[in-house]
VEXZALO-686704 format. One line per 3 residues: their letters; for each residue x, y, z of C-alpha. Coordinates in steps of 0.25 Angstrom, whole numbers, plus 2048, in hexadecimal, padded with zeros to 3 digits. Layout:
VEXZALO-686704
a	X:Y:Z ~ ...;
//
This chain:
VEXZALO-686704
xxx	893:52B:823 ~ 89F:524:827 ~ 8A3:52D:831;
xxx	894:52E:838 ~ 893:51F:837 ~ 8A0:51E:840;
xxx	89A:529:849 ~ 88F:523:84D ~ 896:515:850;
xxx	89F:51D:859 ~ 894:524:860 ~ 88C:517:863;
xxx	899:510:869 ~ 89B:51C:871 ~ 88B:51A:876;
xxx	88F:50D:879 ~ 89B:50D:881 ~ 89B:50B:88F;
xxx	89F:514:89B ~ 8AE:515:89B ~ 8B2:509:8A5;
xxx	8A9:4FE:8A1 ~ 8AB:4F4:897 ~ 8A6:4F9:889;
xxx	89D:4EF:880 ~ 8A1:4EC:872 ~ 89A:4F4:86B;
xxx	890:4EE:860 ~ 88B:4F5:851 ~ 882:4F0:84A;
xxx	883:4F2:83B ~ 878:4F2:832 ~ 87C:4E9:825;
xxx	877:4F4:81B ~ 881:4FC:820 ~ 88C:4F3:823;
xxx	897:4F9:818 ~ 893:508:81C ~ 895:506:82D;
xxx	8A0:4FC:82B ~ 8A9:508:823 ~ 8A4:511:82D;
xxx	8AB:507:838 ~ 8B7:504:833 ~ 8B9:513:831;
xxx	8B5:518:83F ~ 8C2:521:844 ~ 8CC:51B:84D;
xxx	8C8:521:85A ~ 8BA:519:85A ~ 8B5:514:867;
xxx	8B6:505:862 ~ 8BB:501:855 ~ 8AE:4FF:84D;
xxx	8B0:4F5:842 ~ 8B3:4EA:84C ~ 8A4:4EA:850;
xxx	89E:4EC:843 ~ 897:4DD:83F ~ 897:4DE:82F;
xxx	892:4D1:826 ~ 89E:4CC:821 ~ 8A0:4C6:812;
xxx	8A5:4BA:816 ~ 897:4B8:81D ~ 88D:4BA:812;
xxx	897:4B4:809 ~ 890:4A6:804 ~ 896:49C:7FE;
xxx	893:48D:7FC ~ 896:483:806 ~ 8A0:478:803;
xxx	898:46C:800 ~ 899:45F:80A ~ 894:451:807;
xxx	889:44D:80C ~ 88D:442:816 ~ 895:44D:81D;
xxx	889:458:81D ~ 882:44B:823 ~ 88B:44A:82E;
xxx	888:45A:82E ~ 879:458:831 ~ 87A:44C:83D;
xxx	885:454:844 ~ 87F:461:844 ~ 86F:45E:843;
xxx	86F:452:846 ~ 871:454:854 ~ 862:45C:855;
xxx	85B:455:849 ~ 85D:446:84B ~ 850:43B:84E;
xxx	853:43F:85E ~ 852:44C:860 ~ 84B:451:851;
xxx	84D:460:855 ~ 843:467:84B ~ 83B:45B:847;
xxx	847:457:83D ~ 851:44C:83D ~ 85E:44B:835;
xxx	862:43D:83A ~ 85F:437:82A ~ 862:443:824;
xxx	86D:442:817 ~ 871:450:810 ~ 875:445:804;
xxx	866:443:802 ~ 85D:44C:807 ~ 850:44A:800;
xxx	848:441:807 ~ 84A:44D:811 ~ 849:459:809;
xxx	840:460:813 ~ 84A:45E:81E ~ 856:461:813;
xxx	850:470:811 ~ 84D:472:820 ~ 85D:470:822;
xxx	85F:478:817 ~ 857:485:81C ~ 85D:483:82B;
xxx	86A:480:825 ~ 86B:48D:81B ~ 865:498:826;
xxx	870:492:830 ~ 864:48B:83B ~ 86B:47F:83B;
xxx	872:479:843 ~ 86C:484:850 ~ 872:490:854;
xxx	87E:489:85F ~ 87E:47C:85A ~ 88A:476:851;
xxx	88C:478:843 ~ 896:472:83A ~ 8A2:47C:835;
xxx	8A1:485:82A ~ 897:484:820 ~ 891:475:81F;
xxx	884:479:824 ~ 883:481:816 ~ 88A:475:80F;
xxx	87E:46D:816 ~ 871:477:810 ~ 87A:476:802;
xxx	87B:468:802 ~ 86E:464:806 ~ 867:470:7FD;
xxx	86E:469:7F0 ~ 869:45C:7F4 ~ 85B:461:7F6;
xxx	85A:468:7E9 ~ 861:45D:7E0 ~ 857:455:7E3;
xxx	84C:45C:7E3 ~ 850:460:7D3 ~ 851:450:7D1;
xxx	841:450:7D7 ~ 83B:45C:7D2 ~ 82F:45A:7DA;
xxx	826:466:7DE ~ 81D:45E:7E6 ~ 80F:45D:7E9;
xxx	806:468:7E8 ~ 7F8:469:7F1 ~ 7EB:46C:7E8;
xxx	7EA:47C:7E5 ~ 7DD:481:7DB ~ 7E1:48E:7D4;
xxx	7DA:499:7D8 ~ 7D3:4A3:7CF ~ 7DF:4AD:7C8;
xxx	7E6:49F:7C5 ~ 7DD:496:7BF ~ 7D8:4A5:7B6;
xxx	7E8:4A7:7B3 ~ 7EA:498:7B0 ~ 7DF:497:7A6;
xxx	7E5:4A2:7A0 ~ 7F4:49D:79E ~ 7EE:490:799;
xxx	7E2:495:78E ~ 7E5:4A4:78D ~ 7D8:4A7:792;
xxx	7D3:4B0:79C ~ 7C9:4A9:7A6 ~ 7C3:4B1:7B1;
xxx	7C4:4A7:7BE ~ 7B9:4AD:7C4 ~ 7AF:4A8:7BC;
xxx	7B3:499:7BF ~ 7B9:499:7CB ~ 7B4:49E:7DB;
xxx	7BD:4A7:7E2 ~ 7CA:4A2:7E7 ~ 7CB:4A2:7F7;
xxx	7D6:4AC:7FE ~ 7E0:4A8:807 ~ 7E6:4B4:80C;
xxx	7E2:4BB:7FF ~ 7E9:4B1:7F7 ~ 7E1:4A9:7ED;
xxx	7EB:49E:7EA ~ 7EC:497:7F7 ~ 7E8:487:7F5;
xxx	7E5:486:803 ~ 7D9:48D:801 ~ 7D6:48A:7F3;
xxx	7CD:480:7F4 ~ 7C4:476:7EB ~ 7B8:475:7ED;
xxx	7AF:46D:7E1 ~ 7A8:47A:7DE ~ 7B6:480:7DA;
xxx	7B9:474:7D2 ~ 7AE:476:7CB ~ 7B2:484:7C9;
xxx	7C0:47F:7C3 ~ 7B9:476:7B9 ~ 7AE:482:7B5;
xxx	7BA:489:7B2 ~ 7C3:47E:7AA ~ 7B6:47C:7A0;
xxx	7B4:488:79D ~ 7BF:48C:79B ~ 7C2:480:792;
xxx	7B6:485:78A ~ 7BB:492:78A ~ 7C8:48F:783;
xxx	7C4:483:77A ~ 7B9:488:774 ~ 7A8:481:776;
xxx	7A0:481:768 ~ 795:47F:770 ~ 796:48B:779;
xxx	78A:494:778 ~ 78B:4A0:770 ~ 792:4AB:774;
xxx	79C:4B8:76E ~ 7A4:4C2:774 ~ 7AC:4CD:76F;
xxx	7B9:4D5:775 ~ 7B6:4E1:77A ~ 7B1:4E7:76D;
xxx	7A4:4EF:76B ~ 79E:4E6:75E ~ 790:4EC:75E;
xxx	788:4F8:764 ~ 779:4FA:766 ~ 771:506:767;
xxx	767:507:771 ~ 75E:50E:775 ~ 75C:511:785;
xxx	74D:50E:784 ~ 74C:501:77E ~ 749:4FB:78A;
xxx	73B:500:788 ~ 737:4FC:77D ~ 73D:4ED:77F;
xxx	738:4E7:78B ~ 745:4DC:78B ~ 74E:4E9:78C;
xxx	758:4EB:781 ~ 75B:4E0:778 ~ 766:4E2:76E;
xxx	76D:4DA:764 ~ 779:4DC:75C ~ 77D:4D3:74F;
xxx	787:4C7:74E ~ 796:4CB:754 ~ 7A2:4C3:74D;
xxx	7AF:4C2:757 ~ 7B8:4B9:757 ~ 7B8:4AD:75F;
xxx	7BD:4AC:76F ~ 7BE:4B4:77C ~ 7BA:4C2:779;
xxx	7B5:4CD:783 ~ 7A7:4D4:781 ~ 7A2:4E1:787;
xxx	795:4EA:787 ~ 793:4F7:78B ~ 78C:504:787;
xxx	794:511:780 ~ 795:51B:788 ~ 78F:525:789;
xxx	781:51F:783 ~ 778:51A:78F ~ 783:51C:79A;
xxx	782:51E:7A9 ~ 781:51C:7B8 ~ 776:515:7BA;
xxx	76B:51E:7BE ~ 768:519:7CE ~ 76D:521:7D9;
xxx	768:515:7E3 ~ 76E:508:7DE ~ 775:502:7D2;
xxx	771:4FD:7C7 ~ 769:4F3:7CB ~ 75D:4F2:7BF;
xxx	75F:4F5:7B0 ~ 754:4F7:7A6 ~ 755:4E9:7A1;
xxx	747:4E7:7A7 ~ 738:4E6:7A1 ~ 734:4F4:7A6;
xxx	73B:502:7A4 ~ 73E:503:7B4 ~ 745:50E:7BA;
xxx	749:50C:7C7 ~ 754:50E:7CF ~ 75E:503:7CC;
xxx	759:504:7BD ~ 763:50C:7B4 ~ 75E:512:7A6;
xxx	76B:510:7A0 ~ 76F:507:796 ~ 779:4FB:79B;
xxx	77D:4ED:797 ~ 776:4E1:7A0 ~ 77C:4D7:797;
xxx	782:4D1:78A ~ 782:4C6:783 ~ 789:4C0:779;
xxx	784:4B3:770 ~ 78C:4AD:766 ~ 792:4A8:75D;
xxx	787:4A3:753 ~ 787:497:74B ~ 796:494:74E;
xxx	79F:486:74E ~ 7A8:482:754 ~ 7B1:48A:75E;
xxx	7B8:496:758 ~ 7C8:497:759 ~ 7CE:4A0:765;
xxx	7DB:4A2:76D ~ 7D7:497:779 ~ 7D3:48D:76E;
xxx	7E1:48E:768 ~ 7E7:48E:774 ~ 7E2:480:778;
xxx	7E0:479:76B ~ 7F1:478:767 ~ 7ED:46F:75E;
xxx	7E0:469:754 ~ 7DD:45C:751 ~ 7DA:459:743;
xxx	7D5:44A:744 ~ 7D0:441:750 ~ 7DE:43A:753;
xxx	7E4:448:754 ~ 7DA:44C:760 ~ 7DE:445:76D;
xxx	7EF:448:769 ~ 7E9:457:766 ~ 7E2:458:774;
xxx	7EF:452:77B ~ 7F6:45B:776 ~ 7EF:467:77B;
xxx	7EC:461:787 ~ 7FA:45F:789 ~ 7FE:46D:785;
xxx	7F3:473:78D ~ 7F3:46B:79B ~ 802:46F:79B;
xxx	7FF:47C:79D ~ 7F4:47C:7A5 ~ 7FB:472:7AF;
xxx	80A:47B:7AC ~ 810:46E:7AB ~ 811:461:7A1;
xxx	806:459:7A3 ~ 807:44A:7A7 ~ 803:43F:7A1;
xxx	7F7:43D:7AC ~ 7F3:44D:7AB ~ 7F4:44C:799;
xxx	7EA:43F:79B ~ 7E0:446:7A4 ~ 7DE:451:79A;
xxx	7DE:449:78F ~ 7D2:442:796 ~ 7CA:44D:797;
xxx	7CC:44E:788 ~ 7C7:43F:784 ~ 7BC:440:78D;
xxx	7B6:44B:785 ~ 7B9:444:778 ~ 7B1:439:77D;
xxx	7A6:43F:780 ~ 7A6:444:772 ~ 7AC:452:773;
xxx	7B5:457:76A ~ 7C4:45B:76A ~ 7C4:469:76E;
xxx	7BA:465:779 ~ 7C3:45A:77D ~ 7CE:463:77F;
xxx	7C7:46D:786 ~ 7C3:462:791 ~ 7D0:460:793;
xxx	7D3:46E:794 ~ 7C8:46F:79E ~ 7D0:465:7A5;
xxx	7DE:46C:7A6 ~ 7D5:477:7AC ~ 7CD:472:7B7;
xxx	7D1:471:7C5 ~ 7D8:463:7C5 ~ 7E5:467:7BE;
xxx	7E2:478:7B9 ~ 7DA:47D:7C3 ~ 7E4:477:7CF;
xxx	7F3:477:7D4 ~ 7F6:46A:7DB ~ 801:45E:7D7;
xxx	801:44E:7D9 ~ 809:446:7E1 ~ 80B:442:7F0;
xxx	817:443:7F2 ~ 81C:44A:801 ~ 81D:458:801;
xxx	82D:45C:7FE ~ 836:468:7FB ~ 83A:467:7EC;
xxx	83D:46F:7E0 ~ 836:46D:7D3 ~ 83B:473:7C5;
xxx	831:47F:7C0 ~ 828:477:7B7 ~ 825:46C:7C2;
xxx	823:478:7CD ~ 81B:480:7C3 ~ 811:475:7C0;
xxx	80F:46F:7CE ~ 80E:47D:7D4 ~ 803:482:7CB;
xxx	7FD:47A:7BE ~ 7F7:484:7B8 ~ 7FE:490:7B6;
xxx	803:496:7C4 ~ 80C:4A1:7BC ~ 7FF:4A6:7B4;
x	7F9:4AF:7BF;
//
């Protein structure tokens, strides 16, 4: 491989040479870096009688050049002497070449200039400053320069942990279901609450076009009472059972009962006992009795025999199938059975009337906490306690208290919305991971 390598280096400064007579050019290779160590053996190894001697024109990178090491460190009134000798000459208040004067400008405190600190920076560390063909200081102060004002900049920024001000953004769909879910360990199905979620560029996410309009709002609030209701428990909610996917009774029946019952086929089963809480219920017929296409070779199914007269006609099927089910229950029942959601709200039971309030505190507490992913406030733990005497009194009872308040964590105006307080400027700063994580997202932006 060596020996072709040399070959071919021969032949191409043979191509090149000039007629005999004339001055000849220096002849130029260029080397392709992923083959650097291979060529460069093949170089220094052509035989004596070359044309020219190879390995004087071969450009390699040299170690000494990607070599990095750190600068040595310079106070900062001679890096200030750095900036008004070499950039003060283009950015003062005279000329102000790119919109940006340095005339007031101390490396010893940079942060009421932080924006103009990190534009040095990125200049400085990518070589763009000072221009190609102007002057620039010996050795490497310029790298002392980026190093002295990038420590500045992020020992302050620790002292200040300030993420700044975030603009209103609603959650979309897939969020608000997947934080619901992290908070109560239910699953909700969005759809049923909220409108679809406008696109932009197929994204769904996208504040800009996430607008609120007061029909949506009142979407977010359906959805929060709901599912308040859902988790807490309402004894007065209108009867009603379900059972998980289990066959529990099964009825024989008899393809023409329709005729001798005007009203179709009316069927009732006895009493069912399950337990308490979310459950999944199905009905369907056992194959293979009364199963099959529907018989119309012009259109669907459009018609059934759930009518008044025996009709055959096309869009009419003979075959049995379910139109609907419904499920009552349960009967003669107090108060709100135990379940899952119940004991994940509820941490704790008052036993007499004083205990209440301290109770409801401290599940608000423990529960705003993790639907806001950050410790409450004292302003956010009074709004939600609010809630919570207003429905005591208007004479509702604890659990119906702290299910308000619930409601509350779950609406739109904290749950149902990413935004942050404050008007400070807009700046460049870091934040610790708690602070960046509730600002950025207060209801479970890691769920999804």
């Amino acid at each position: 491989m060596k020996t072709m390598s040399a070959l071919a280096v021969t032949l191409s400064a043979a191509l090149l040479s000039p007629p005999p007579g004339t001055a000849r050019p220096t002849p130029r290779i260029d080397v392709p870096l992923s083959a650097t160590h291979g060529v460069a053996s093949t170089l220094t190894t052509a035989p004596a009688g070359a044309r020219f001697p190879a390995a004087r024109h071969a450009v390699l990178p040299s170690r000494a050049r990607t070599h990095t090491r750190a600068p040595k460190r310079l106070a900062p009134a001679a890096l200030n002497g750095v900036v008004k000798q070499y950039c003060g000459k283009c950015h003062n208040d005279t000329m102000k070449r790119g919109n940006l004067t340095l005339a007031r400008f101390d490396v010893a405190s940079p942060f009421g200039q932080v924006d103009v600190a990190e534009r040095m920076v990125a200049k400085l560390r990518v070589g763009m400053m000072p221009p190609v063909g102007s002057p620039r200081p010996a050795g490497d102060t310029l790298d002392a320069l980026a190093l002295e004002l990038e420590t500045r900049i992020d020992s302050a920024a620790v002292l200040d942990p300030d993420p700044g001000r975030r603009t209103f953004q609603r959650l979309n769909r897939a969020e608000y279901q997947a934080a619901v879910k992290q908070l109560l360990g239910v699953e909700i199905d969005a759809a049923q609450y909220l409108p679809p979620d406008t696109k932009s560029d197929n994204f769904d996410n996208i504040a800009d076009v996430q607008a609120l309009s007061p029909t949506l709002l009142g979407a977010y609030l359906r959805a929060a009472g709901d599912i308040s209701w859902l988790a807490v428990g309402n004894a007065k909610a209108s009867a009603g059972v379900a059972v998980d996917g289990e066959r529990v009774a099964l009825i024989d029946i008899d393809r023409f009962m329709h005729a001798s019952d005007p009203n179709g086929v009316a069927q009732g089963l006895p009493p069912v006992r399950v337990t308490a809480g979310p459950h999944k219920v199905s009905a369907a017929f056992i194959p293979p009795r009364f199963q099959g296409v529907v018989q119309d070779l012009i259109s669907p199914l459009k018609y059934s025999l759930n009518s008044t007269s025996n009709a055959v006609a096309y869009g009419f099927t003979l075959l049995p199938h379910l139109r609907e089910l419904s499920i009552a229950g349960p009967y003669a029942a107090s108060g709100v059975s135990e379940t899952h959601l119940r004991k994940r709200v509820f941490s704790c039971r008052p036993a007499t009337a004083v205990a209440e309030r301290p109770c409801a505190q401290s599940i608000v507490t423990r529960l705003g906490s993790l639907a806001y992913r950050r410790p409450l406030t004292d302003e956010d733990r009074a709004g939600l306690l609010s809630l919570y005497d207003t429905e005591r009194r208007r004479g509702g009872t604890f659990e119906n208290g702290v299910r308000l308040a619930l409601e509350g964590m779950l609406s739109i105006s904290r749950r149902g919305s990413r935004s942050s307080s404050g008007r400070r400027p807009p700046t460049k700063r870091c934040c610790r991971r708690r602070s960046a994580a509730g600002s950025r997202n207060p209801v479970g932006w890691s769920a999804r």
